[in-house]
N, CA, C and O atoms as a Maestro MAE file, in Angstrom:
{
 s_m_m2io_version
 :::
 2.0.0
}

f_m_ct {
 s_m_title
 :::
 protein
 m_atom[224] {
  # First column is atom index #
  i_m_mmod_type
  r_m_x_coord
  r_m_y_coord
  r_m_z_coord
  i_m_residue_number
  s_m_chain_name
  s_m_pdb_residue_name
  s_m_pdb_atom_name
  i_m_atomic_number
  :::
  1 25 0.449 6.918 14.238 1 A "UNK " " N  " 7
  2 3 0.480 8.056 13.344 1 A "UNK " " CA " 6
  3 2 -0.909 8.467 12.901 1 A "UNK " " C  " 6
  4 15 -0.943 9.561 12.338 1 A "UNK " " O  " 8
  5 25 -2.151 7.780 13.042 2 A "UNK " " N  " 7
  6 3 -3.192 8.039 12.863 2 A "UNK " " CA " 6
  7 2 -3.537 9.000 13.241 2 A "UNK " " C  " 6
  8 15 -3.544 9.953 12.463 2 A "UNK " " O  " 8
  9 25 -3.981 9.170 14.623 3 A "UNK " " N  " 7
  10 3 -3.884 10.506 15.158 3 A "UNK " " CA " 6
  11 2 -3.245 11.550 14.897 3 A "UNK " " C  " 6
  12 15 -3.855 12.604 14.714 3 A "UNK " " O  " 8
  13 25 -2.515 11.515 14.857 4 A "UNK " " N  " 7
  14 3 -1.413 12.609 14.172 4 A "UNK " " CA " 6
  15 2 -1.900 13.126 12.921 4 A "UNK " " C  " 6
  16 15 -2.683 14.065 13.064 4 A "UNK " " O  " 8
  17 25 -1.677 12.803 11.813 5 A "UNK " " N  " 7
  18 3 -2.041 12.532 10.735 5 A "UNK " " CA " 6
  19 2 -3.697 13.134 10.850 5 A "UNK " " C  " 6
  20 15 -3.981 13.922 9.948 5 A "UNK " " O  " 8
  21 25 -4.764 12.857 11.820 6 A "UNK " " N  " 7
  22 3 -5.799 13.132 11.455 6 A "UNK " " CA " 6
  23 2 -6.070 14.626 11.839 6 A "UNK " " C  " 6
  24 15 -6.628 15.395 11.056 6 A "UNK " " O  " 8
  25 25 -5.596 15.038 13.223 7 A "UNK " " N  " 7
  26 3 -5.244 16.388 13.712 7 A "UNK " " CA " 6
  27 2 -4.922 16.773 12.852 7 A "UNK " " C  " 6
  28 15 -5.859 17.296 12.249 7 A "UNK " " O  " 8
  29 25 -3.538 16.878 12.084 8 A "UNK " " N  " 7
  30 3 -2.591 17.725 11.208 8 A "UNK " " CA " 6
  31 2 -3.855 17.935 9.990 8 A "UNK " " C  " 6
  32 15 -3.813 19.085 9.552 8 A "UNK " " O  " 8
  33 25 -4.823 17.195 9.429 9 A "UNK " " N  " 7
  34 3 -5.422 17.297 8.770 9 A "UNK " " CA " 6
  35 2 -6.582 18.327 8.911 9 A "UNK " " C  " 6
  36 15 -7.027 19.146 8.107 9 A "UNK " " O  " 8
  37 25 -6.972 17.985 10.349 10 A "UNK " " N  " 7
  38 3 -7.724 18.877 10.789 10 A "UNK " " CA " 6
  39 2 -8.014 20.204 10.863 10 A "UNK " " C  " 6
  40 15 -8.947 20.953 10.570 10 A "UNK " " O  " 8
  41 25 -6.428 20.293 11.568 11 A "UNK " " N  " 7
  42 3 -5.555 21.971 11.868 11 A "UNK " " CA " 6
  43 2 -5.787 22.465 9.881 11 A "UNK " " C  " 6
  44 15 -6.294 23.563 9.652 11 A "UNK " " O  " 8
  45 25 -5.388 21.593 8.723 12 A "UNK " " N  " 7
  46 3 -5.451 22.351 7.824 12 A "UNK " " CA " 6
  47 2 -3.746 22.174 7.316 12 A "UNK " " C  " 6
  48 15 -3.549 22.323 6.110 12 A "UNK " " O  " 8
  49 25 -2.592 21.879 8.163 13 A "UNK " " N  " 7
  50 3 -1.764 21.432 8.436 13 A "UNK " " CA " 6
  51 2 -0.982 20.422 7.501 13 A "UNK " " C  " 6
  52 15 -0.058 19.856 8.086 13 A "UNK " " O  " 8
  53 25 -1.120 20.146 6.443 14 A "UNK " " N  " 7
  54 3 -0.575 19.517 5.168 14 A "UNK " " CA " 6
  55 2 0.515 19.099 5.175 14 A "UNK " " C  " 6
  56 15 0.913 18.050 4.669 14 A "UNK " " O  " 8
  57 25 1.377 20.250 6.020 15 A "UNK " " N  " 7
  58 3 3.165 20.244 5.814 15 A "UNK " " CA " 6
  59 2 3.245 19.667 6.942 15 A "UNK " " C  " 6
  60 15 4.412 19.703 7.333 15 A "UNK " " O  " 8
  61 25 2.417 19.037 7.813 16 A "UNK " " N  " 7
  62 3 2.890 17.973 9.014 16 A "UNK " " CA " 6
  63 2 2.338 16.818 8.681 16 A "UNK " " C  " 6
  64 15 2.357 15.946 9.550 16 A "UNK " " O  " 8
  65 25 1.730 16.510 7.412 17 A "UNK " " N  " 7
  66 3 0.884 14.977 7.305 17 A "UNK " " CA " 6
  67 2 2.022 14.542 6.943 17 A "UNK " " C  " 6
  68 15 2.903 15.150 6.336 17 A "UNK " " O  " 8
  69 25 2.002 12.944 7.503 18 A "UNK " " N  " 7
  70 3 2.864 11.881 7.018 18 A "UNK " " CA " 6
  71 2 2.640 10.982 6.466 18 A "UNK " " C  " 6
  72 15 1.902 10.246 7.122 18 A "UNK " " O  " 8
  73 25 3.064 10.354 4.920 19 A "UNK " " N  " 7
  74 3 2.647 9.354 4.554 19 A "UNK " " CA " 6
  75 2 3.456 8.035 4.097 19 A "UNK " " C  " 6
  76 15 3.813 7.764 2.950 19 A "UNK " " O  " 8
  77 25 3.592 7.531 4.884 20 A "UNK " " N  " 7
  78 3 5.637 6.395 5.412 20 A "UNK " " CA " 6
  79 2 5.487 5.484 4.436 20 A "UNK " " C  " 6
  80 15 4.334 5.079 4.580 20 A "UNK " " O  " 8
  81 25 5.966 4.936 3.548 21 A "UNK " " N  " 7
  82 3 6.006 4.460 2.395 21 A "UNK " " CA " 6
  83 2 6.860 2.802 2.731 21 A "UNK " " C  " 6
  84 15 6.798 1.791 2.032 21 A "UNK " " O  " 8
  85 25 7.740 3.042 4.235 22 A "UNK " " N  " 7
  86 3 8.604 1.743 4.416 22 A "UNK " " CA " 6
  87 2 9.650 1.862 3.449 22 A "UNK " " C  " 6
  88 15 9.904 2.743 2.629 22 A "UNK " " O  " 8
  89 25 10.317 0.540 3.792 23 A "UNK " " N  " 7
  90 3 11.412 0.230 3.159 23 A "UNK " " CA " 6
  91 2 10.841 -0.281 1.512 23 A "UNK " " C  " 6
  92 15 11.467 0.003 0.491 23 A "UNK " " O  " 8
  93 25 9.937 -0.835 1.519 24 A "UNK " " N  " 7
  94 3 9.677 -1.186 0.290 24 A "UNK " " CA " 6
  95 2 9.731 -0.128 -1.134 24 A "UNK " " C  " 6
  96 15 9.761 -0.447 -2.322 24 A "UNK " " O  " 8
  97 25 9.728 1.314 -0.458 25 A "UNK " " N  " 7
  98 3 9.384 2.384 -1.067 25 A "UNK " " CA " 6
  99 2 11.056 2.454 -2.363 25 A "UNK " " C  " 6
  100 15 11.029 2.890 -3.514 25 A "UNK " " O  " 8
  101 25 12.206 1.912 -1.673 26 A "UNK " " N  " 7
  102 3 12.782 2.113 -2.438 26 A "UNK " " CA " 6
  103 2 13.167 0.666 -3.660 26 A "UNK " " C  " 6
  104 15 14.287 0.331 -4.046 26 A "UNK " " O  " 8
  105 25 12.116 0.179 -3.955 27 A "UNK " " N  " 7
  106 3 11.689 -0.824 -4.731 27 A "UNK " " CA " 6
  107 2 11.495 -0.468 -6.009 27 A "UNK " " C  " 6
  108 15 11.963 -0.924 -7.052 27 A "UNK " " O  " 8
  109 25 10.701 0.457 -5.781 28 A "UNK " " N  " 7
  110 3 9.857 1.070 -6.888 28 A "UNK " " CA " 6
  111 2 11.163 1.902 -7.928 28 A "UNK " " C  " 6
  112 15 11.925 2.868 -7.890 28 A "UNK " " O  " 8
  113 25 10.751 0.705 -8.854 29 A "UNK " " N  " 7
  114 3 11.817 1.511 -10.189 29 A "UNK " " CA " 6
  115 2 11.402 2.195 -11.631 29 A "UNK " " C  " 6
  116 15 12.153 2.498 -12.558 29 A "UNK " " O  " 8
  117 25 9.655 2.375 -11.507 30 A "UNK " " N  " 7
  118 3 8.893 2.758 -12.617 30 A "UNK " " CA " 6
  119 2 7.713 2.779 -12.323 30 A "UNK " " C  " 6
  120 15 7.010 1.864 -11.896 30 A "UNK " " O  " 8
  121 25 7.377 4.188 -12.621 31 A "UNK " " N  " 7
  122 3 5.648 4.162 -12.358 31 A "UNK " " CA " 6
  123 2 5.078 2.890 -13.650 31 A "UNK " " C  " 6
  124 15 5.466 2.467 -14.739 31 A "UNK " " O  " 8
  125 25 3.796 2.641 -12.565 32 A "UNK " " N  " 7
  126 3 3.103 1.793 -13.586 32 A "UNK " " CA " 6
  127 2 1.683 2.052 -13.568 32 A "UNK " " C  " 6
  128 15 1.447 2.691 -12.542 32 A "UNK " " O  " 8
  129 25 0.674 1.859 -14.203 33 A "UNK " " N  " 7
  130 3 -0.666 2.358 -13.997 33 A "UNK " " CA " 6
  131 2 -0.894 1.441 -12.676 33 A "UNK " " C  " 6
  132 15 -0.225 0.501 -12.247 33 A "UNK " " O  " 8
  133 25 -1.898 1.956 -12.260 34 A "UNK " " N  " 7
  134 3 -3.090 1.506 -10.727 34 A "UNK " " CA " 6
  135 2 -3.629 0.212 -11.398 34 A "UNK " " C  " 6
  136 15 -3.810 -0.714 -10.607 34 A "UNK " " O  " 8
  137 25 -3.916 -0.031 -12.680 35 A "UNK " " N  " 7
  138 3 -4.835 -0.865 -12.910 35 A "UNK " " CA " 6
  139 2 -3.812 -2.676 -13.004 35 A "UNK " " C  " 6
  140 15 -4.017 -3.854 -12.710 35 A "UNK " " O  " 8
  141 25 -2.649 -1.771 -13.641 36 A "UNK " " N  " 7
  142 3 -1.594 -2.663 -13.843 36 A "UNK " " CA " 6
  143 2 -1.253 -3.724 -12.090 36 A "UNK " " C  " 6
  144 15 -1.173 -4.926 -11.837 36 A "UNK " " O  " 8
  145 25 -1.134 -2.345 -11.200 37 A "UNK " " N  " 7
  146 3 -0.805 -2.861 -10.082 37 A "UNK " " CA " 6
  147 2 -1.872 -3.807 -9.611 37 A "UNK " " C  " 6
  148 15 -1.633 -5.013 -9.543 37 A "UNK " " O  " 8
  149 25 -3.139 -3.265 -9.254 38 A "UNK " " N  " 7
  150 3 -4.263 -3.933 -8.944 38 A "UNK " " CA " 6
  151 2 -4.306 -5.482 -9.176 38 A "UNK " " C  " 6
  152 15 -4.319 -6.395 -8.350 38 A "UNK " " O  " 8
  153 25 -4.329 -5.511 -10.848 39 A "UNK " " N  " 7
  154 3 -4.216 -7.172 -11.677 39 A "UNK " " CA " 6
  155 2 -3.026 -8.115 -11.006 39 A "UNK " " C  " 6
  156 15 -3.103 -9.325 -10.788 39 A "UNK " " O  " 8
  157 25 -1.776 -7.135 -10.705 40 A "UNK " " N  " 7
  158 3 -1.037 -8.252 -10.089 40 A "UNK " " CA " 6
  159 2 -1.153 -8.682 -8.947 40 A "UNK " " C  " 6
  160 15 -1.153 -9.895 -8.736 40 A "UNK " " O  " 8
  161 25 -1.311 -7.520 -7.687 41 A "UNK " " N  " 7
  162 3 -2.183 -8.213 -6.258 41 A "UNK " " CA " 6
  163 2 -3.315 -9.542 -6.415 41 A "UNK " " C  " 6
  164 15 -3.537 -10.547 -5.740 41 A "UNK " " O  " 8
  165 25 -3.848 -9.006 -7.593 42 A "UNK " " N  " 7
  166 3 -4.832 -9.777 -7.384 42 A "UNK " " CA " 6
  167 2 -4.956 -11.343 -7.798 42 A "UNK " " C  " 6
  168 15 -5.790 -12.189 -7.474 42 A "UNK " " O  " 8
  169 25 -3.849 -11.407 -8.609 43 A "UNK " " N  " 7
  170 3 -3.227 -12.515 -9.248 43 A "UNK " " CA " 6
  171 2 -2.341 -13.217 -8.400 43 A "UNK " " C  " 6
  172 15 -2.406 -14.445 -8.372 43 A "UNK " " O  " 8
  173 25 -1.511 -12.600 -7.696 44 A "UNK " " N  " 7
  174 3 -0.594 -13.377 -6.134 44 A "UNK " " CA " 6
  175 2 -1.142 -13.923 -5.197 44 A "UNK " " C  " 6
  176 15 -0.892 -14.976 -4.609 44 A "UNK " " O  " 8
  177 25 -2.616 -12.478 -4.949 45 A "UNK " " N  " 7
  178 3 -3.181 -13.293 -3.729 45 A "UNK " " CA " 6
  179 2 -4.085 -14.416 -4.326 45 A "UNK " " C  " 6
  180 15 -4.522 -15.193 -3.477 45 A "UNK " " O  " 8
  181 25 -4.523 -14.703 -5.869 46 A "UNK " " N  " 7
  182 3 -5.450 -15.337 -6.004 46 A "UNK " " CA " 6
  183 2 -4.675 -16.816 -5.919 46 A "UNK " " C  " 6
  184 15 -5.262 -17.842 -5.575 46 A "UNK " " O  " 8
  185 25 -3.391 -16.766 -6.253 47 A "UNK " " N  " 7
  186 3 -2.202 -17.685 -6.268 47 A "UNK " " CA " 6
  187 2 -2.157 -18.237 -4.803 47 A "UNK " " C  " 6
  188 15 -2.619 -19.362 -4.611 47 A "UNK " " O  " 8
  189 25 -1.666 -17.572 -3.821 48 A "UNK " " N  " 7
  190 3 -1.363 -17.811 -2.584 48 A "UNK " " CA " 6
  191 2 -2.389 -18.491 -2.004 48 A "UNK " " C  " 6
  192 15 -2.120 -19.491 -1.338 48 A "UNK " " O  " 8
  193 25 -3.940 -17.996 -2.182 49 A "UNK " " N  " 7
  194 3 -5.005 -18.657 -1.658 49 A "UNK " " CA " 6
  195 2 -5.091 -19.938 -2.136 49 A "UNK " " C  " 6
  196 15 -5.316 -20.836 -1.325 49 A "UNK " " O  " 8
  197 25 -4.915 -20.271 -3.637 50 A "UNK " " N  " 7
  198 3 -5.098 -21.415 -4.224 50 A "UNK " " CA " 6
  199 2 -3.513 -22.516 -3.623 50 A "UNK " " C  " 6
  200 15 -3.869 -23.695 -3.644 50 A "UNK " " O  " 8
  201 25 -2.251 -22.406 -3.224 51 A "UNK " " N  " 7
  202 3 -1.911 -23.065 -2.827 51 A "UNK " " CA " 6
  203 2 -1.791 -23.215 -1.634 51 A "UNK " " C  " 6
  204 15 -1.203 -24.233 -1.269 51 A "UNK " " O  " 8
  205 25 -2.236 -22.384 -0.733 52 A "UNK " " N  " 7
  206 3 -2.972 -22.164 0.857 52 A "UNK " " CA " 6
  207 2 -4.032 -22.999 0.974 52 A "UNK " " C  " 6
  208 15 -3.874 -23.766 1.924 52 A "UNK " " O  " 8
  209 25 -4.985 -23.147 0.427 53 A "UNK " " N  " 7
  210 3 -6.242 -24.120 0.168 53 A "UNK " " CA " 6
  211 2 -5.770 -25.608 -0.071 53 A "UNK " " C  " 6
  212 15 -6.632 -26.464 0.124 53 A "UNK " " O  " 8
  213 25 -4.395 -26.073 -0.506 54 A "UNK " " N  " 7
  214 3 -4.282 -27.030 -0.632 54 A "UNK " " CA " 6
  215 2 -3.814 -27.864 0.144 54 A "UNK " " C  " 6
  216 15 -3.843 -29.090 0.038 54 A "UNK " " O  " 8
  217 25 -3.334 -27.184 1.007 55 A "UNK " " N  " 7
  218 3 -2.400 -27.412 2.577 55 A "UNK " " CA " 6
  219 2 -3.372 -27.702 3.461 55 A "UNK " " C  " 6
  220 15 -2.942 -28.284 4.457 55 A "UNK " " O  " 8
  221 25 -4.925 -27.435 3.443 56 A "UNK " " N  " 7
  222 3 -5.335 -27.721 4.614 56 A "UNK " " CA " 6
  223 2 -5.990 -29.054 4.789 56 A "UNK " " C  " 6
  224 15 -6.410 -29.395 5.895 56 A "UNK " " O  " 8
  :::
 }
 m_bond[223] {
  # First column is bond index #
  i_m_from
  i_m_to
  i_m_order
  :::
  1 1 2 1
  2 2 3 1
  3 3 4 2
  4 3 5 1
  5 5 6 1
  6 6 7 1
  7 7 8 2
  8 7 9 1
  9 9 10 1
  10 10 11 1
  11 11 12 2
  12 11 13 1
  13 13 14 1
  14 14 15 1
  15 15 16 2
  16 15 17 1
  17 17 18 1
  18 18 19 1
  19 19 20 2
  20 19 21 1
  21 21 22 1
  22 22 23 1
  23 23 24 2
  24 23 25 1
  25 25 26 1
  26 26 27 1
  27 27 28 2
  28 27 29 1
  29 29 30 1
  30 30 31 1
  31 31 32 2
  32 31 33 1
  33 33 34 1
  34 34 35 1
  35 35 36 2
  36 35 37 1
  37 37 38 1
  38 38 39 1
  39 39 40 2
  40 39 41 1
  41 41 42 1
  42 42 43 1
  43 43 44 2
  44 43 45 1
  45 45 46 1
  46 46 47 1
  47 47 48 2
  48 47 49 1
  49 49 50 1
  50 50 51 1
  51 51 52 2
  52 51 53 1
  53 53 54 1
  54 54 55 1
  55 55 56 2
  56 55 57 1
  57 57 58 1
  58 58 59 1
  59 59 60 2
  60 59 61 1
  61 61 62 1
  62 62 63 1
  63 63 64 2
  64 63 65 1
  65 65 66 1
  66 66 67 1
  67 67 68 2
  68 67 69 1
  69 69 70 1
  70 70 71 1
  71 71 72 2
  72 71 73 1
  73 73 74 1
  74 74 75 1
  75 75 76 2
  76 75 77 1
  77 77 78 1
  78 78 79 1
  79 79 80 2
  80 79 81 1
  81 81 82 1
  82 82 83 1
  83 83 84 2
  84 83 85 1
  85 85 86 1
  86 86 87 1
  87 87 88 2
  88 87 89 1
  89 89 90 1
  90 90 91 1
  91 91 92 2
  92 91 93 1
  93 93 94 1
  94 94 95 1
  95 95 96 2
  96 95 97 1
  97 97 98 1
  98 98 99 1
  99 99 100 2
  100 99 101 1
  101 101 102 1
  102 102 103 1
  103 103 104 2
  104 103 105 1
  105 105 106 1
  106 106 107 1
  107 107 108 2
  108 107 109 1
  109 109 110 1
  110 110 111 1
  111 111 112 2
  112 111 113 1
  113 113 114 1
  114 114 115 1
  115 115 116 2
  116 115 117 1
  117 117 118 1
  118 118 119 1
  119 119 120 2
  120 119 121 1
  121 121 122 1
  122 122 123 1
  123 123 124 2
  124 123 125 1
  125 125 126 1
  126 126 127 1
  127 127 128 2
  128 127 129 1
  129 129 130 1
  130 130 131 1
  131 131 132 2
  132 131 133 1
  133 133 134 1
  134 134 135 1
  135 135 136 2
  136 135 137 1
  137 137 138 1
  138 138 139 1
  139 139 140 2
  140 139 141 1
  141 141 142 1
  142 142 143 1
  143 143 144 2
  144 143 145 1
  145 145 146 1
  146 146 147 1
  147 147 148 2
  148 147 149 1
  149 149 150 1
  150 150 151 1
  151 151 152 2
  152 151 153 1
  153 153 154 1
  154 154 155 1
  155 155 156 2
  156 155 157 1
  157 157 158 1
  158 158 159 1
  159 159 160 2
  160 159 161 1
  161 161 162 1
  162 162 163 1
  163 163 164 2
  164 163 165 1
  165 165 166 1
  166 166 167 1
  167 167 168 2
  168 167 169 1
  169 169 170 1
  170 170 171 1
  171 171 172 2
  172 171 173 1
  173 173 174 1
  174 174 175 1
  175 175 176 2
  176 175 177 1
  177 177 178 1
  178 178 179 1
  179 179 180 2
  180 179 181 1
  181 181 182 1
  182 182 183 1
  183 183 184 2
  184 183 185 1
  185 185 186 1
  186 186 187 1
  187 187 188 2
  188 187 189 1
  189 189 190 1
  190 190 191 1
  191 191 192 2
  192 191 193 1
  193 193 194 1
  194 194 195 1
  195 195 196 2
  196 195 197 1
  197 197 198 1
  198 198 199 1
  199 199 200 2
  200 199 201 1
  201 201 202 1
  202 202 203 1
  203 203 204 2
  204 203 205 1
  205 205 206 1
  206 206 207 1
  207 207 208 2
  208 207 209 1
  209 209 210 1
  210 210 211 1
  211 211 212 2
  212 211 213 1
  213 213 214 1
  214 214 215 1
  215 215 216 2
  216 215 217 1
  217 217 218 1
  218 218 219 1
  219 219 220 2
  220 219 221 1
  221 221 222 1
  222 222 223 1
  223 223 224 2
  :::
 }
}
């Protein structure tokens, strides 16, 4: 879809960009701020690494 997507952008073409959200998309049950989201990625992956690190 890259291509696609970068043409359609190109052309000027807006009403052909695609932006696929997945299945996860219907997850989402409340906007929340960016900053909110950010802190928690960053808190899972800081999680995951720390018991990933312990395994090796």
């Amino acid at each position: 879809m890259d291509d696609f997507n970068a043409a359609a952008a190109a052309a000027g073409r807006w009403d052909l960009h695609s932006n696929p959200s997945g299945v996860g998309g219907g997850l989402l049950t409340k906007a929340k701020p960016a900053r909110e989201i950010v802190a928690h990625l960053v808190k899972s992956a800081s999680e995951s690494i720390s018991r990933l690190a312990g395994s090796i």
